[in-house]
C-alpha positions as CSV (number, residue, x, y, z in Angstrom):
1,X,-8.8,-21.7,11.1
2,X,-9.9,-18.3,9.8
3,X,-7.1,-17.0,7.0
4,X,-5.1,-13.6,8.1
5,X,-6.7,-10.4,6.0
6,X,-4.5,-9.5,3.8
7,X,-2.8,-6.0,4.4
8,X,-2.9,-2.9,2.2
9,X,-0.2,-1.3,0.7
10,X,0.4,2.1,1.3
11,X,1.9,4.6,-0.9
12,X,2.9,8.2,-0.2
13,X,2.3,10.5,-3.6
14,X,5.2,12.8,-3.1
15,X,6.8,15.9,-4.4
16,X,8.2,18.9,-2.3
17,X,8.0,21.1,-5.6
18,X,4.7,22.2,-5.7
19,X,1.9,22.4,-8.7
20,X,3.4,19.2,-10.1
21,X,-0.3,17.8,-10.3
22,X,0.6,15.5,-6.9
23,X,-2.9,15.8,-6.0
24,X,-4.5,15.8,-9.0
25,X,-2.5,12.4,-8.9
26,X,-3.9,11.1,-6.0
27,X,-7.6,11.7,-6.5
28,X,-7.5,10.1,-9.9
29,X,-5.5,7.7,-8.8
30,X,-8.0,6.2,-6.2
31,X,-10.9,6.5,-8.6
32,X,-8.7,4.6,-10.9
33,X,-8.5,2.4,-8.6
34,X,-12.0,2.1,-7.1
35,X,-12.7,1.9,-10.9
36,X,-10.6,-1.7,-10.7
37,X,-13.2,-2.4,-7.8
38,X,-10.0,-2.2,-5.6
39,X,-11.1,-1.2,-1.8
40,X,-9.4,2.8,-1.2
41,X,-8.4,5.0,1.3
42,X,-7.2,8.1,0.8
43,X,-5.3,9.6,3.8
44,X,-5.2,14.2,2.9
45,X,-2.1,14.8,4.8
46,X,-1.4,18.2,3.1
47,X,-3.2,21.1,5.4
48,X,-4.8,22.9,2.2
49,X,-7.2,20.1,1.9
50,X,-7.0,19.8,-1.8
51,X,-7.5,16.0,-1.8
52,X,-10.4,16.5,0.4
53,X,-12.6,18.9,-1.8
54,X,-11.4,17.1,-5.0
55,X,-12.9,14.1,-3.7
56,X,-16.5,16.0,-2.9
57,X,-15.9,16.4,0.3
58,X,-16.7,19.5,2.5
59,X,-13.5,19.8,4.5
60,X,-14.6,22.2,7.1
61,X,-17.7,20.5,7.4
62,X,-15.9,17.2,8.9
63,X,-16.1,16.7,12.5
64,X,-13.0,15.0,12.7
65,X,-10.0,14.8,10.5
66,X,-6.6,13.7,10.3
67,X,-5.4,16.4,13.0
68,X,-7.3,14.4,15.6
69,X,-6.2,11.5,14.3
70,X,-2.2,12.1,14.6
71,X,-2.5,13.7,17.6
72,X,-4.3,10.6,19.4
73,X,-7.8,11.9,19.8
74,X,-9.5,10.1,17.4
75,X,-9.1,7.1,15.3
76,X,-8.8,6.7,11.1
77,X,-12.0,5.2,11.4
78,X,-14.3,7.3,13.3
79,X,-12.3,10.3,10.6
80,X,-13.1,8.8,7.5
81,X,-15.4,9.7,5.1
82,X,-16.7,8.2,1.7
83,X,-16.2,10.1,-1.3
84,X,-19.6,9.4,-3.2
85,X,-18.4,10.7,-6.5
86,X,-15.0,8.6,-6.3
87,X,-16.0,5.4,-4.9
88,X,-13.0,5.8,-1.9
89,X,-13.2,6.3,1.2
90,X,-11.2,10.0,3.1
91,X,-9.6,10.6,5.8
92,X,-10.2,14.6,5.6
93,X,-8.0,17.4,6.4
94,X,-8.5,21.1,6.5
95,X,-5.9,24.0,7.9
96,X,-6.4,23.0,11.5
97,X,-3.4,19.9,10.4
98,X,-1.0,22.9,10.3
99,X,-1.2,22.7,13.8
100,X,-0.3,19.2,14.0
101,X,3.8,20.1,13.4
102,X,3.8,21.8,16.4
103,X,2.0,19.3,18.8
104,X,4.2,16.4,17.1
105,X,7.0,17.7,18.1
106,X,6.4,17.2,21.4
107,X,5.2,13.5,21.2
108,X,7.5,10.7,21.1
109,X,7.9,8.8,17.8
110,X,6.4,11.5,16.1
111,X,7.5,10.1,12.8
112,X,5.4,7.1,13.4
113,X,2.0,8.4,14.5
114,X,0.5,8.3,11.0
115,X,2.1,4.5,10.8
116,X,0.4,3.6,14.0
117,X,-3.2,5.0,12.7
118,X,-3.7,3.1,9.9
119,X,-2.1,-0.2,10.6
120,X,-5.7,-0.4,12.5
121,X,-7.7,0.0,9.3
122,X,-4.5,-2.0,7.1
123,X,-7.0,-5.0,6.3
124,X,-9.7,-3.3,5.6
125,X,-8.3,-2.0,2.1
126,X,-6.3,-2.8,-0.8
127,X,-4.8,0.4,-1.5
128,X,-4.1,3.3,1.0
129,X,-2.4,6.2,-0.5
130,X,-1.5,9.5,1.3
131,X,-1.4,12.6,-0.6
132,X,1.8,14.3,0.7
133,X,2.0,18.4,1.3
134,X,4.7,19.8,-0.9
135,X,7.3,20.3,1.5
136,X,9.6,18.1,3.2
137,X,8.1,18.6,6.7
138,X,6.9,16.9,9.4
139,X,3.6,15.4,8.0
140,X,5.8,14.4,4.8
141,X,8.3,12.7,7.4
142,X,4.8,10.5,9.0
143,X,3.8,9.8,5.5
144,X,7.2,8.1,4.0
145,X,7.6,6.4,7.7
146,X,4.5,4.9,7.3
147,X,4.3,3.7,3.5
148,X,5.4,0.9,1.5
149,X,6.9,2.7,-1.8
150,X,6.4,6.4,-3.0
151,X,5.0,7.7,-6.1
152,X,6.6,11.2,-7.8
153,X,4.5,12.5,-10.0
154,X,6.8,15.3,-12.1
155,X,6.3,17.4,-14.9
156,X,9.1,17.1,-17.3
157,X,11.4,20.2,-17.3
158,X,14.9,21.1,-16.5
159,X,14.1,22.1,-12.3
160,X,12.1,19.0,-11.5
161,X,15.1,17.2,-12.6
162,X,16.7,19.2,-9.7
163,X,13.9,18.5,-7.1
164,X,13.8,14.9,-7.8
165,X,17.3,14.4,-6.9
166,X,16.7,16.0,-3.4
167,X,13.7,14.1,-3.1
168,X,15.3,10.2,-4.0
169,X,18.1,11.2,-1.2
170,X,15.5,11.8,1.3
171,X,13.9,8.5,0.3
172,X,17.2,6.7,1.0
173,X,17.7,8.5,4.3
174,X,14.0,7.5,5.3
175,X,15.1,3.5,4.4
176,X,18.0,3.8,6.1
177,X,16.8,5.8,9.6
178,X,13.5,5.0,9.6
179,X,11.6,3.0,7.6
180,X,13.7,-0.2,5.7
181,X,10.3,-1.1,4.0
182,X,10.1,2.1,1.9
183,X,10.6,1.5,-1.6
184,X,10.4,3.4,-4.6
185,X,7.7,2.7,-6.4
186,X,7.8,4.6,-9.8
187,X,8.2,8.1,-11.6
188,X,4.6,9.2,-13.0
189,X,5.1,11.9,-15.8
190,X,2.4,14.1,-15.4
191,X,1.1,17.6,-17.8
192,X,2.7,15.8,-20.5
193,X,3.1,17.6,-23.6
194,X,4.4,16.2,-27.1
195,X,4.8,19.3,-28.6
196,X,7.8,21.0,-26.2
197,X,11.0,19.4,-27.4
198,X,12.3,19.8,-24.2
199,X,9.9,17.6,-22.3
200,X,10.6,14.9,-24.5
201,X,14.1,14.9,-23.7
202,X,13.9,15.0,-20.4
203,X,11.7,12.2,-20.5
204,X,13.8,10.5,-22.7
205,X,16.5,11.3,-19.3
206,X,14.4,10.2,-16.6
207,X,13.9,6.1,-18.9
208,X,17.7,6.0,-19.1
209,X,18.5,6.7,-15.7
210,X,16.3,5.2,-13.9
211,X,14.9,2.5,-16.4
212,X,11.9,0.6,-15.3
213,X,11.3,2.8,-12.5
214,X,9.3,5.1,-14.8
215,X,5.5,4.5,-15.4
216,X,4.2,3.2,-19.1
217,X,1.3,5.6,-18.7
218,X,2.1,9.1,-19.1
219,X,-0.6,11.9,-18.2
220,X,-0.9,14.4,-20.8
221,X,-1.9,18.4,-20.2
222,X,-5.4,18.1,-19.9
223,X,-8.0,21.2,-19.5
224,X,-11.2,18.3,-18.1
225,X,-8.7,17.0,-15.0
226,X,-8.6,20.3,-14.2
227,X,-11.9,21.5,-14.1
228,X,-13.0,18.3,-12.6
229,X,-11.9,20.0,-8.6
230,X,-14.5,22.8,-9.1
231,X,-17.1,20.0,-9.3
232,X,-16.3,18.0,-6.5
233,X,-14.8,14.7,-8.4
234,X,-11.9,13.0,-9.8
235,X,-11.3,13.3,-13.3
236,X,-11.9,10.0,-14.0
237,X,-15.3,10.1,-13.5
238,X,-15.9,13.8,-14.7
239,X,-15.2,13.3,-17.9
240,X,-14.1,9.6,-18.6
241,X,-13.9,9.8,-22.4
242,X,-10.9,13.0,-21.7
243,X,-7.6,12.3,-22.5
244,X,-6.4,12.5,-18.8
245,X,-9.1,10.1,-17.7
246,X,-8.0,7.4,-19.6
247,X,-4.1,8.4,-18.7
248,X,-4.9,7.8,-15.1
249,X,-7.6,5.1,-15.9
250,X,-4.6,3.1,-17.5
251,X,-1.7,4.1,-14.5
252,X,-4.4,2.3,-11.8
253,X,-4.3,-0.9,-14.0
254,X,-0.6,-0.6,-14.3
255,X,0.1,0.1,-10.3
256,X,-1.7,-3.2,-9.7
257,X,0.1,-5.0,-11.9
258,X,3.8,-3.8,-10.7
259,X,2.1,-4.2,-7.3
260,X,1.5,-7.9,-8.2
261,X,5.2,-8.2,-9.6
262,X,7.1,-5.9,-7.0
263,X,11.2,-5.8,-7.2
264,X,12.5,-4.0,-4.6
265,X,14.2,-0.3,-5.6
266,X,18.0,0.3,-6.2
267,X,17.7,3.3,-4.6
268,X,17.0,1.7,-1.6
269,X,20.9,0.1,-1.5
């Protein structure tokens, strides 16, 4: 008797603010983690199709993306495509998603479409993570409906204390209507800089109130992640020596380990 495959876990990378490095998070977060030899999928649900060129990968040159996919014409499989400079595999995207709020609408469990397409694909990985737009629409809605914990990647100043806030009470809202297995995964601080007093104390915030929940690694403000786009790569494997490489080389190992440990979020009671 053959044993069952074991399933991925899915995370949504999430932040309605945008230019919070959400992205920039995501891409460098699957090399990380392709780095770990850890199998990958990245899922671009944001219509810009950021994640998709960051990851080397012509996103109006696809032939199918994740619009085909959530509306039923095609599935996650036949859509993805292997980034060769990150060592993941993509689901693509590109502005035709955009249309994809309006034909969802009229679908029945429209929140769940996104769920439904990759449980077919769930053994076949170790990590799936979807790289949320920066609104709460939607895609965002399929995304946290079909995930197993959400990342928030946030710069440390005074409004994305604000945001956040609005972002962890939709998180409940989504356990409680729609999803009871989302979870709160962990509080990434991102274009980190030690020298503004005022970061540091809103760090210092976000470890008091919500304690564990905040990520070890912390990725500093770093000029090589963001050239790295321009070229077609993560960061990670642009310049692996930069300070931000080794940032988000360090948060992969420490996802899988809290992913080997998991507690389940007090913001899901």
């Amino acid at each position: 008797m053959t044993e069952p495959t074991a399933q991925a876990r899915v995370f949504c990378i999430a932040n309605q603010k945008g230019g919070v490095g959400k992205t920039t998070t995501a891409i460098n977060l699957a090399a990380a983690l392709a780095q770990h030899r850890k199998r990958v999928l990245l899922v671009d649900l944001d219509p810009q199709g950021n994640a998709t060129m960051g990851s080397g990968i012509d996103k109006n040159g696809a032939k199918i993306n994740l619009y085909q996919v959530l509306i039923g014409e095609a599935t996650v499989r036949e859509a993805t495509v292997h980034s060769e400079s990150g060592g993941y595999d993509v689901v693509p995207s590109n502005r035709e998603l955009s249309g994809a709020e309006i034909d969802l609408v009229q679908m029945e469990h429209r929140e769940g479409q996104l769920k439904q397409a990759l449980q077919q694909v769930s053994g076949d990985y170790d990590f799936i993570l979807i790289d949320c737009p920066p609104t709460l629409s939607l895609l965002t809605l399929n995304g946290l409906a079909g995930a197993h914990g959400v990342i928030i990647p946030m710069q440390c100043e005074y409004f994305a204390l604000e945001g956040l806030s609005d972002l962890v009470n939709t998180i409940k809202r989504i356990y409680r209507n729609l999803n009871p297995d989302l979870e709160l995964i962990g509080l990434l601080r991102v274009m980190f800089d030690t020298r503004v007093t005022l970061q540091q104390q809103v760090s210092d915030q976000l470890e008091s109130h919500f304690g564990d929940k905040v990520f070890k690694s912390i990725v500093p403000r770093n000029v090589r992640l963001a050239e790295a786009p321009s070229h077609g790569m993560p960061g990670v494997i642009y310049d692996r020596s930069s300070r931000g490489a080794k940032a988000y080389l360090a948060f992969g190992d420490e996802l899988i380990r809290r992913v080997r440990t998991p507690h389940r979020s007090p913001l899901a009671n």
